[in-house]
Backbone atoms as SQL, in Angstrom:
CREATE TABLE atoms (id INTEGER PRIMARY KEY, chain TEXT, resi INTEGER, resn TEXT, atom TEXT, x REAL, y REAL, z REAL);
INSERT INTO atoms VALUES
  (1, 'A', 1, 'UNK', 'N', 101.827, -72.945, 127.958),
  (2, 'A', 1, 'UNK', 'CA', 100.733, -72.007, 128.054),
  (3, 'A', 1, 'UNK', 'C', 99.446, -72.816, 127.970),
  (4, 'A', 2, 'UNK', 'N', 98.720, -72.289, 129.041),
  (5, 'A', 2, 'UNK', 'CA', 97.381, -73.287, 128.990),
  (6, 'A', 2, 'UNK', 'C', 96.014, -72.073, 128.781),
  (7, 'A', 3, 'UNK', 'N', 94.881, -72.950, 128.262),
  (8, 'A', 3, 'UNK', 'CA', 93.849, -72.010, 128.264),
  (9, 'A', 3, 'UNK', 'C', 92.590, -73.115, 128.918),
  (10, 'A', 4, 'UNK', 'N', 91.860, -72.525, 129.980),
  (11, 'A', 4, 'UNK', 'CA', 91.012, -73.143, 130.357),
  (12, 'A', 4, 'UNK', 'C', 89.370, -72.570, 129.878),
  (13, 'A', 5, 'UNK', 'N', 88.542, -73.263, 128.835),
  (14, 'A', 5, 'UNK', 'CA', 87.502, -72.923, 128.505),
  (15, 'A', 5, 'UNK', 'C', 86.333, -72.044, 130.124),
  (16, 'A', 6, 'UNK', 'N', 85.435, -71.353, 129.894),
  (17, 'A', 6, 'UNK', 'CA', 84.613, -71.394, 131.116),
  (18, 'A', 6, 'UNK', 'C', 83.144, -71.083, 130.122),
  (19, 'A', 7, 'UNK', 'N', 82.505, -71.228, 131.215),
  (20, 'A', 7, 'UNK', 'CA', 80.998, -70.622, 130.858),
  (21, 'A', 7, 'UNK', 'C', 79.955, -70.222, 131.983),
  (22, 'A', 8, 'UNK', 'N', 79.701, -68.643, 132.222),
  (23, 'A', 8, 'UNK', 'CA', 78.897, -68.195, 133.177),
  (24, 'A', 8, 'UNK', 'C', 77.424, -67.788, 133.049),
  (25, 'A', 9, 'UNK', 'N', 76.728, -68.847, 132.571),
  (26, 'A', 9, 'UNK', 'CA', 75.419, -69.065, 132.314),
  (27, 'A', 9, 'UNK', 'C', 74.892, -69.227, 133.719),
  (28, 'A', 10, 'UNK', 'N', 74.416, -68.629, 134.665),
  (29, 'A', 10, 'UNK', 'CA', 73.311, -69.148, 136.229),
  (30, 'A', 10, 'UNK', 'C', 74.902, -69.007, 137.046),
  (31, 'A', 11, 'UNK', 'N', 75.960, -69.751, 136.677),
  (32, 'A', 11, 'UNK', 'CA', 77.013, -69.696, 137.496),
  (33, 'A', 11, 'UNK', 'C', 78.401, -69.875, 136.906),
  (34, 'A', 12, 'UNK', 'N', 79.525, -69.487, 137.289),
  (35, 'A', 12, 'UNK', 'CA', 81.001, -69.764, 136.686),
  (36, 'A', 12, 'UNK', 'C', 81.082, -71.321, 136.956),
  (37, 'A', 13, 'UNK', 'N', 81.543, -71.480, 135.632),
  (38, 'A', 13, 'UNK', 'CA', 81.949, -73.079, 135.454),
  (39, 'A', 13, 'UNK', 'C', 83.872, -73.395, 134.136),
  (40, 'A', 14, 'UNK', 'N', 84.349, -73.630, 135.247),
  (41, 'A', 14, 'UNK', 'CA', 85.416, -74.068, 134.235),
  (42, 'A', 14, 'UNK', 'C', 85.264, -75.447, 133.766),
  (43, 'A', 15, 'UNK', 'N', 85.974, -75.062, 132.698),
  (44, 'A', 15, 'UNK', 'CA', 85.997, -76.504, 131.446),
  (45, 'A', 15, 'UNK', 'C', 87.854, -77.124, 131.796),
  (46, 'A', 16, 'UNK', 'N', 88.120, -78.086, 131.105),
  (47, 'A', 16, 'UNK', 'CA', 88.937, -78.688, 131.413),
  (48, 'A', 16, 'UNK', 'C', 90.073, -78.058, 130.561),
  (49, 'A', 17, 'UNK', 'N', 91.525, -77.780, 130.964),
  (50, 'A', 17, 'UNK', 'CA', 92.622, -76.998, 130.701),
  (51, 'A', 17, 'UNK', 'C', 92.803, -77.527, 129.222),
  (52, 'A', 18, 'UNK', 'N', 93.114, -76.977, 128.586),
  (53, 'A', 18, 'UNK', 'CA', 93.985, -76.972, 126.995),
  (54, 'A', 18, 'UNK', 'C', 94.977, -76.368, 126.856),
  (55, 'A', 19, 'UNK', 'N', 96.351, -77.464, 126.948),
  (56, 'A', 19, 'UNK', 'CA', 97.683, -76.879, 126.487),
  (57, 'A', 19, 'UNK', 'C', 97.728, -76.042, 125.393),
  (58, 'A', 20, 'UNK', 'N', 98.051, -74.649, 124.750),
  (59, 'A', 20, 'UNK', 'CA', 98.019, -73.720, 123.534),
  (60, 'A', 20, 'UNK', 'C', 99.140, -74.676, 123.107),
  (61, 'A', 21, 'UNK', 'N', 100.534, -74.348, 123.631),
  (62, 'A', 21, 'UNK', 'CA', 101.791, -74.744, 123.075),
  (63, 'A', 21, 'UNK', 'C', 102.906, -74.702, 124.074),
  (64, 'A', 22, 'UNK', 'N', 103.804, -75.322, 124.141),
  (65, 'A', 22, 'UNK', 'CA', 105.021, -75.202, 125.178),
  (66, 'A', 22, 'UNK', 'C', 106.318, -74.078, 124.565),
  (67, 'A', 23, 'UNK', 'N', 106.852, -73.615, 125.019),
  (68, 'A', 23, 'UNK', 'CA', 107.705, -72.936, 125.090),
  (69, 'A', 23, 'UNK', 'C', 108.383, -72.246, 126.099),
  (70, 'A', 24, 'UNK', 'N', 110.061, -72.343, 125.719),
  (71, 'A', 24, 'UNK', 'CA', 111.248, -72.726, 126.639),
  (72, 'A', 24, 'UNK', 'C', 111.439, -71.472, 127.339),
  (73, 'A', 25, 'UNK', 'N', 111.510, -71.337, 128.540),
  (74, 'A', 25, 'UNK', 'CA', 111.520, -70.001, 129.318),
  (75, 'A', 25, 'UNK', 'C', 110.381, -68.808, 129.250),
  (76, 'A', 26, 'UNK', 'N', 109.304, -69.331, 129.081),
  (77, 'A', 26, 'UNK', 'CA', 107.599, -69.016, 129.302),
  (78, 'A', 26, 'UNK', 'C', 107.440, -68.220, 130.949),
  (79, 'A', 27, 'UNK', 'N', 108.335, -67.528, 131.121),
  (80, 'A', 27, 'UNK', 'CA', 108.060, -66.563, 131.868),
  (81, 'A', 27, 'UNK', 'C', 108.293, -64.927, 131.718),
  (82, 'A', 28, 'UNK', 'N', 108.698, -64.824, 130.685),
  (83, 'A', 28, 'UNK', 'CA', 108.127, -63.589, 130.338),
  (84, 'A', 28, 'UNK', 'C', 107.167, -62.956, 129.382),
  (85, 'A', 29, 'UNK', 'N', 105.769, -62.727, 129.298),
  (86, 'A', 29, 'UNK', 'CA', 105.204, -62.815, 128.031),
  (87, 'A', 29, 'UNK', 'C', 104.366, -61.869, 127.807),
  (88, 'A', 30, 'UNK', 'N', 103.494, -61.389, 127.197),
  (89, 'A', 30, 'UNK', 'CA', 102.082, -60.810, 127.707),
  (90, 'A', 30, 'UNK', 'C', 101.406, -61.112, 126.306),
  (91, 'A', 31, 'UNK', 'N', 100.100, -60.449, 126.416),
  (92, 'A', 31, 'UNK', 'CA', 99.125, -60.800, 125.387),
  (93, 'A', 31, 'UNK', 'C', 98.449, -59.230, 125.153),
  (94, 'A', 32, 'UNK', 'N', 98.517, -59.326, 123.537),
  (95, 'A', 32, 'UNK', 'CA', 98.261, -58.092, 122.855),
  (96, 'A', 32, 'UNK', 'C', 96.640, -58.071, 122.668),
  (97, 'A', 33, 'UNK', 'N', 96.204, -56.884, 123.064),
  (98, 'A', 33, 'UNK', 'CA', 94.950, -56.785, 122.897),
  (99, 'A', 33, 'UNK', 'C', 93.792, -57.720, 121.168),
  (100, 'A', 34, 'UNK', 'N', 94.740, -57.700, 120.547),
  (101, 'A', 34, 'UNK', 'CA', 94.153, -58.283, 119.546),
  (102, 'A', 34, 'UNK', 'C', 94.516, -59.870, 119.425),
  (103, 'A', 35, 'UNK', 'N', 94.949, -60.139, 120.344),
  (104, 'A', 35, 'UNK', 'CA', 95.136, -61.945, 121.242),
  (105, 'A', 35, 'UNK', 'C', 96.525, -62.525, 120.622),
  (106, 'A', 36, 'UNK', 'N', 97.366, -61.816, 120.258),
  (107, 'A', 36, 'UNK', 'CA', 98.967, -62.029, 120.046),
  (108, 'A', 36, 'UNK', 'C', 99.317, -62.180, 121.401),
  (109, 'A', 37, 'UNK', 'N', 100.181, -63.045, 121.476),
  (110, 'A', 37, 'UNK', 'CA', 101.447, -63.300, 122.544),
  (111, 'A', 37, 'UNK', 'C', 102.832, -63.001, 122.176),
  (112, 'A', 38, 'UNK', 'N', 103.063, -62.274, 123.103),
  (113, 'A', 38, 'UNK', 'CA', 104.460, -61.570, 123.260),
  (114, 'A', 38, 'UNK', 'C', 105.119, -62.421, 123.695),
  (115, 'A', 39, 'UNK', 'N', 106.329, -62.544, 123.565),
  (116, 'A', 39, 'UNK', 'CA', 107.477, -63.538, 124.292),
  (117, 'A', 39, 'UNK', 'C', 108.813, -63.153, 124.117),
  (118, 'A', 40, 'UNK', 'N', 109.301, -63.105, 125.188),
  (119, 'A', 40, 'UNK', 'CA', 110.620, -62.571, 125.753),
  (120, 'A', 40, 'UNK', 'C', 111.861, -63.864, 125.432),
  (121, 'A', 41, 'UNK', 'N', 112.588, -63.828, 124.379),
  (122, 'A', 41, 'UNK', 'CA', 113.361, -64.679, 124.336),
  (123, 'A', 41, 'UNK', 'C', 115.006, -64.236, 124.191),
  (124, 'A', 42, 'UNK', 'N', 115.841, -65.661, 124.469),
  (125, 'A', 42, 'UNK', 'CA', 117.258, -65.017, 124.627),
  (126, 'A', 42, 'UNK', 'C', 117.411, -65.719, 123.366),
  (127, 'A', 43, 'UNK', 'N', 118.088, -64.559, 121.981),
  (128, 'A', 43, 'UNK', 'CA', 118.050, -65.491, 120.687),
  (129, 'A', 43, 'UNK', 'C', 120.021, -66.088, 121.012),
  (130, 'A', 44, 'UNK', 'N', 119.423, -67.051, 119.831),
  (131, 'A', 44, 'UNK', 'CA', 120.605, -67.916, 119.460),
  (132, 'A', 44, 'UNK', 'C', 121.902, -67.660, 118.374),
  (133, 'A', 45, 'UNK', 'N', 123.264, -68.316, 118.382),
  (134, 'A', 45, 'UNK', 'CA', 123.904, -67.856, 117.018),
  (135, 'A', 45, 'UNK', 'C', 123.440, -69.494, 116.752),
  (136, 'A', 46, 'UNK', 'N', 124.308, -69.061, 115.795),
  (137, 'A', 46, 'UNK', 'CA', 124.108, -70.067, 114.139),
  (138, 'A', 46, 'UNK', 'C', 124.932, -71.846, 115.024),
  (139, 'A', 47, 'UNK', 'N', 125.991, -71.271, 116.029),
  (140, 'A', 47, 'UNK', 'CA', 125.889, -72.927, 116.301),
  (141, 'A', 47, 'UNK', 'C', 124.907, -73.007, 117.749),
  (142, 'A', 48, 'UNK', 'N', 123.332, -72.806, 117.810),
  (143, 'A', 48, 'UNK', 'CA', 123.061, -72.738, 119.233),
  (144, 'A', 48, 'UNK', 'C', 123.154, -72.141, 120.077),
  (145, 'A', 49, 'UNK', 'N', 124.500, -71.173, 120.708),
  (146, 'A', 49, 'UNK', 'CA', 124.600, -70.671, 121.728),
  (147, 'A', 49, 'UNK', 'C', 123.970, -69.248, 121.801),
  (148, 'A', 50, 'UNK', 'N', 124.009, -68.918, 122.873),
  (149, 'A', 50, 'UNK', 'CA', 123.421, -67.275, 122.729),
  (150, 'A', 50, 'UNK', 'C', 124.447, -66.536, 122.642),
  (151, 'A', 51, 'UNK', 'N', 123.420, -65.553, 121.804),
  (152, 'A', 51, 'UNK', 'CA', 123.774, -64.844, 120.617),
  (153, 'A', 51, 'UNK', 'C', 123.773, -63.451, 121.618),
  (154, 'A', 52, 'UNK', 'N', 124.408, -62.668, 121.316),
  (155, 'A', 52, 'UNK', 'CA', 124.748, -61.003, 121.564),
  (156, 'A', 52, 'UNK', 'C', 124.045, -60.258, 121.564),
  (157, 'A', 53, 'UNK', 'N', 122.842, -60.351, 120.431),
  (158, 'A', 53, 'UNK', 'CA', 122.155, -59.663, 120.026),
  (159, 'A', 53, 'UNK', 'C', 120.511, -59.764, 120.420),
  (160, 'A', 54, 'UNK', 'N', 119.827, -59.149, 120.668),
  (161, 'A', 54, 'UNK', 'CA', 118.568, -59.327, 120.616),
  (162, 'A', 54, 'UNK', 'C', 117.429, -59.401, 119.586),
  (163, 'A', 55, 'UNK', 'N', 116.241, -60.151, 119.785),
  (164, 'A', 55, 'UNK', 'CA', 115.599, -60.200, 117.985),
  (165, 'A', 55, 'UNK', 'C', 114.073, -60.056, 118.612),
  (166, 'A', 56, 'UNK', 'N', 113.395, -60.038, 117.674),
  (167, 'A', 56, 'UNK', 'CA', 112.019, -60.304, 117.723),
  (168, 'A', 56, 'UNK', 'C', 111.588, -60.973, 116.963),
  (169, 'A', 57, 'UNK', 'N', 110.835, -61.714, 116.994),
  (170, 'A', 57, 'UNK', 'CA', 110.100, -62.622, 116.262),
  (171, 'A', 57, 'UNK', 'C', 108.228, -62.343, 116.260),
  (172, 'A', 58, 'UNK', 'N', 107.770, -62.203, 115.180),
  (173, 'A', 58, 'UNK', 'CA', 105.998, -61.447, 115.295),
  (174, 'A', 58, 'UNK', 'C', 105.205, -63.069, 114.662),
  (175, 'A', 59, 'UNK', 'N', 104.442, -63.772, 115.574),
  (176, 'A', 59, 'UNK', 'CA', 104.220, -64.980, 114.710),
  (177, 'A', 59, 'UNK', 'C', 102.471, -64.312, 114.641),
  (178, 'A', 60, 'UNK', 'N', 102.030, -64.333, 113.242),
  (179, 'A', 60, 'UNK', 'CA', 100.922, -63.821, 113.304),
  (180, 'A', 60, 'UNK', 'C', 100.189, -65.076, 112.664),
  (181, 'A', 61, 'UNK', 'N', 98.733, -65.449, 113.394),
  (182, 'A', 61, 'UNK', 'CA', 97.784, -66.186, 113.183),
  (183, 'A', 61, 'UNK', 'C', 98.422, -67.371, 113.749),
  (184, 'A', 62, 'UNK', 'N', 98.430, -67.375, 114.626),
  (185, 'A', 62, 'UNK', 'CA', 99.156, -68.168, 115.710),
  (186, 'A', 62, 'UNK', 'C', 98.115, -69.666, 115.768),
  (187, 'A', 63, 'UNK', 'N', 96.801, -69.144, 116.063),
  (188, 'A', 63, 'UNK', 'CA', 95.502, -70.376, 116.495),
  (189, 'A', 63, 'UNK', 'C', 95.229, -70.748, 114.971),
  (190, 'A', 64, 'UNK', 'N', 95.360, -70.293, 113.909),
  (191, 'A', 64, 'UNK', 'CA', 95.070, -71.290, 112.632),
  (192, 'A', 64, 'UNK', 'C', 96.301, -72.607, 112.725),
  (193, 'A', 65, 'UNK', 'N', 97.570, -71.923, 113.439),
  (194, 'A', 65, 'UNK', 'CA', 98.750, -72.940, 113.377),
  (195, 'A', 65, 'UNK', 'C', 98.394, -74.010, 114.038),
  (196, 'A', 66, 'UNK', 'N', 97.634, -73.566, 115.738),
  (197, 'A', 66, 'UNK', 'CA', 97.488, -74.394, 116.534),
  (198, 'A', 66, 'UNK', 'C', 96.602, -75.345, 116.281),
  (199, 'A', 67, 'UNK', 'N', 95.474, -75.263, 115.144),
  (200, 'A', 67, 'UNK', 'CA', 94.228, -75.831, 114.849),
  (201, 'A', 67, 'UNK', 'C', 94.866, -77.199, 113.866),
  (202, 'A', 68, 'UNK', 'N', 95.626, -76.708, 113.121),
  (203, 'A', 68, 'UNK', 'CA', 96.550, -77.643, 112.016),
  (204, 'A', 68, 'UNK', 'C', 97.128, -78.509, 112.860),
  (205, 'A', 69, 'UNK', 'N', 97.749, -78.017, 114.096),
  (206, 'A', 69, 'UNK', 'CA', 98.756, -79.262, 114.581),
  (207, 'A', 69, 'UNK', 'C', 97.550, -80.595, 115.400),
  (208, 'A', 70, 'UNK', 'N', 96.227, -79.634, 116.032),
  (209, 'A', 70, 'UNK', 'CA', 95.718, -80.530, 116.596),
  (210, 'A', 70, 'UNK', 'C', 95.335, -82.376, 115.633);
């Protein structure tokens, strides 16, 4: 997932791309009005393989995480 800064001061100007974070099968996702990302995943069992079941996972404050790793 990438985020590209801009700024439309006189004219649109993009800034140079910033990877957020990678993650495995990043094609299904969306983004919650209050800037959460949704993500569609196939969960796992306990040795790795996929699992039967479906899960959700809610990761909240996502960009304090991302700020720590930078």
């Amino acid at each position: 997932m990438m985020a590209v800064p801009i700024t439309t001061e006189r004219t649109f100007s993009p800034g140079a791309p910033l990877r957020l974070f990678d993650h495995p099968g990043l094609d299904q996702y969306d983004v919650a009005s209050d800037g959460r990302f949704l993500v569609i995943t196939q969960a796992l069992d306990d040795d790795g393989g996929e699992g039967p079941s479906v899960s959700i996972r809610v990761v909240e404050d996502w960009f304090e995480e991302f700020r720590e790793r930078e």
